[in-house]
C-alpha positions as CSV (number, residue, x, y, z in Angstrom):
1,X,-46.3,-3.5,69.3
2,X,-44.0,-6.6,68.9
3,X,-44.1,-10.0,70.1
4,X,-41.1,-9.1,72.2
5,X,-42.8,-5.6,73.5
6,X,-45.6,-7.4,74.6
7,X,-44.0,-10.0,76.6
8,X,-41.9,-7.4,78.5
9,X,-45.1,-5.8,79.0
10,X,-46.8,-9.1,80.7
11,X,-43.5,-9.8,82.2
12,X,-43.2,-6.4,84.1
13,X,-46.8,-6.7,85.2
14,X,-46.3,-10.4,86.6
15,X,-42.9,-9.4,88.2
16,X,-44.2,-6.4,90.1
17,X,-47.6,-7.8,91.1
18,X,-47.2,-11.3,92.4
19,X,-50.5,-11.9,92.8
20,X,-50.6,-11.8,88.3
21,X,-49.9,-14.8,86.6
22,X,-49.4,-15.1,83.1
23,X,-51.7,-17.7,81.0
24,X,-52.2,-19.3,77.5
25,X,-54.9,-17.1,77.2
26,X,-53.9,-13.9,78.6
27,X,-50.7,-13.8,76.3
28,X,-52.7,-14.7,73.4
29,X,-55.3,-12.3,73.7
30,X,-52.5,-9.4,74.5
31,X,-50.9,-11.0,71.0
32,X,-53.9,-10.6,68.6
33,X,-54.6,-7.4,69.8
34,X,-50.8,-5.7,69.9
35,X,-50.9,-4.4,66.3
36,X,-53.5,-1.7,67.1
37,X,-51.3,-0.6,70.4
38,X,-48.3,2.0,70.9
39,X,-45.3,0.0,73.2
40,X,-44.5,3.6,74.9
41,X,-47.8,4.6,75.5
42,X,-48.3,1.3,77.1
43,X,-45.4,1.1,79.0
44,X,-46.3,5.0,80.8
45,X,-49.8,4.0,81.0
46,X,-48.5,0.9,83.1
47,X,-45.6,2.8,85.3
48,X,-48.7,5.5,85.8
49,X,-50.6,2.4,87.1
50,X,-48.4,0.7,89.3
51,X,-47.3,4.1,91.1
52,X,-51.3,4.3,91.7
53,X,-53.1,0.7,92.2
54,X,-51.7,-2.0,94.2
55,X,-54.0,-4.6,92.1
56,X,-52.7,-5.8,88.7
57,X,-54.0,-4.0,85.5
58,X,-56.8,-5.3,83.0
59,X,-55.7,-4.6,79.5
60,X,-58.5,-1.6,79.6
61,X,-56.3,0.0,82.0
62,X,-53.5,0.2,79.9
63,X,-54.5,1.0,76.4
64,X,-55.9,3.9,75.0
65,X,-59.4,4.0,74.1
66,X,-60.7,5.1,71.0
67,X,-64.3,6.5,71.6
68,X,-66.7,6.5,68.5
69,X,-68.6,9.9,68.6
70,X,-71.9,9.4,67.6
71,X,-73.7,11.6,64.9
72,X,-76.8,12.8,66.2
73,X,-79.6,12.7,64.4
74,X,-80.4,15.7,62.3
75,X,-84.0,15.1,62.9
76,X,-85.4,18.3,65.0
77,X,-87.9,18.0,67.7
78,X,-91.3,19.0,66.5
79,X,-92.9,22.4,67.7
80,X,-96.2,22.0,69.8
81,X,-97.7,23.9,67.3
82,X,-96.7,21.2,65.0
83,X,-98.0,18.4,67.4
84,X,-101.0,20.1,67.5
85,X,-101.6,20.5,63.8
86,X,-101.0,16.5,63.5
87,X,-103.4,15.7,66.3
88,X,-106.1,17.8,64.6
89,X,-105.7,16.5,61.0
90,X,-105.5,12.8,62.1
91,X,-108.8,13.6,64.3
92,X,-107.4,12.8,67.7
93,X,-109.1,14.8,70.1
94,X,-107.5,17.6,72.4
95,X,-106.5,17.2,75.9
96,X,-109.0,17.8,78.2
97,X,-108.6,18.9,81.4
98,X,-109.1,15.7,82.9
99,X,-107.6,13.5,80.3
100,X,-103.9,13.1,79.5
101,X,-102.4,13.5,75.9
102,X,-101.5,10.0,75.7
103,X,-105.0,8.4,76.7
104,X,-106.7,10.8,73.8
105,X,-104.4,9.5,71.2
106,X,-105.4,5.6,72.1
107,X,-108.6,6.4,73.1
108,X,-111.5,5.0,70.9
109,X,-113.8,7.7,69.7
């Protein structure tokens, strides 16, 4: 967006919602983060808004957020007859009926 799109964007917001008053900082911040926005898919995100909230928007509410998608980890969950294999060859002793996995793995026999 442009200088000018932004300031009719803060300017709509501020005339329609009294309680909203434009600062320094607000413009500014709108300003250095204009060039990654879209002026018409602001301006229907904020006519959406105003039909819906009485309360003035947060710039959040306004811009379209990219989401990152994670890559998940290849790594596979190991089998329990893969966990088992490990416990024996590193000489941790099975579970016994009384005693929980995690206690024979610190345990100190």
């Amino acid at each position: 967006m442009t200088k000018q799109e932004v300031l009719k964007i803060l300017v709509l917001i501020e005339s329609v919602y009294t309680s909203f008053m434009l600062k320094n900082d607000t413009v500014q911040h709108w300003l250095e983060l204009s060039n990654q926005m879209n002026y018409g898919k602001v301006l229907n995100a904020l006519l959406t808004y105003m039909k819906k909230s009485p309360y003035p928007p947060i710039m959040a509410d306004l811009v379209e957020q990219k989401i990152e998608t994670i890559e998940l980890s290849t790594r596979r969950i190991p089998s329990i007859h893969e966990k088992r294999t490990k416990i024996v060859q590193n000489n941790i002793p099975l579970r016994t009926n009384t005693q929980q996995i995690w206690m024979a793995e610190y345990s100190l026999k």
